[in-house]
C-alpha positions in Angstrom: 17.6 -10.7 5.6 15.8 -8.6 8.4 12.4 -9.5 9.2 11.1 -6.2 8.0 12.4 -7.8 4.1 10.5 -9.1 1.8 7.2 -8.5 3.1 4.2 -7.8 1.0 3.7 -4.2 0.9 0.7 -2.2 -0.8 0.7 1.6 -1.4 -2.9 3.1 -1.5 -2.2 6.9 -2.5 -3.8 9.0 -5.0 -0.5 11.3 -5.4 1.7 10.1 -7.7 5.1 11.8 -6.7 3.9 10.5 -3.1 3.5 6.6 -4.5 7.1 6.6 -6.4 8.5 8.3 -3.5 7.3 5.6 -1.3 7.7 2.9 -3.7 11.4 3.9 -4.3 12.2 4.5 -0.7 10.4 0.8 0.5 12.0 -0.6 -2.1 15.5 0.1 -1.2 14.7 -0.9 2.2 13.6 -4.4 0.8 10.2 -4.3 0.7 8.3 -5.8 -2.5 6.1 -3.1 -3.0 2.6 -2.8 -4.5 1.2 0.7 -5.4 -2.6 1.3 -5.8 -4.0 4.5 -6.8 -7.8 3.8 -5.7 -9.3 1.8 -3.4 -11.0 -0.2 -6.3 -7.3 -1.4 -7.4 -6.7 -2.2 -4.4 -9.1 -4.2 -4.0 -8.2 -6.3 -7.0 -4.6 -6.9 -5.5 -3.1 -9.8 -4.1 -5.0 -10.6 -1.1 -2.1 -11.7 0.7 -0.4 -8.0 1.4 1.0 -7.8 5.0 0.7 -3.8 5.0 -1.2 -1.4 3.3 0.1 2.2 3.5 -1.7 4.9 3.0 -2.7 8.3 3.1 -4.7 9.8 6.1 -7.8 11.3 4.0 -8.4 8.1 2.7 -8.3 5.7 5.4 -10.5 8.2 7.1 -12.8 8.4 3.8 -12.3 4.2 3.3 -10.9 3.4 6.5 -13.7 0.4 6.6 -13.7 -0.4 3.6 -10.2 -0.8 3.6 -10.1 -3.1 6.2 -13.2 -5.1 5.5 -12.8 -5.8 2.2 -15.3 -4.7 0.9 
């Protein structure tokens, strides 16, 4: 196992060909994989994700919110 396995990894993207893409492509590399399709579901995740990935529009739309929590 690489340290990059197993990690907790959310997908915040409103795309869905984008978020099975990613999901599909993280998960092959090992990563358990979360995907979110709004901020508000994201929110409502596990708490405990080590990485978020997202799009560029909306961290720079939710960039705060994101990362405050709120």
């Amino acid at each position: 196992m690489t340290l990059e396995q197993n990690k907790k990894t959310g997908i915040l993207e409103t795309d869905l060909a984008m978020r099975k893409l990613l999901q599909e492509l993280l998960g092959k590399a090992g990563y358990s994989v979360q995907v979110f399709e709004s901020l508000e579901a994201l929110k409502q995740a596990d708490p405990n994700l080590d990485v978020v990935v997202s799009s560029v529009p909306l961290l720079l739309a939710n960039g705060a919110d994101i990362v405050t929590g709120k």
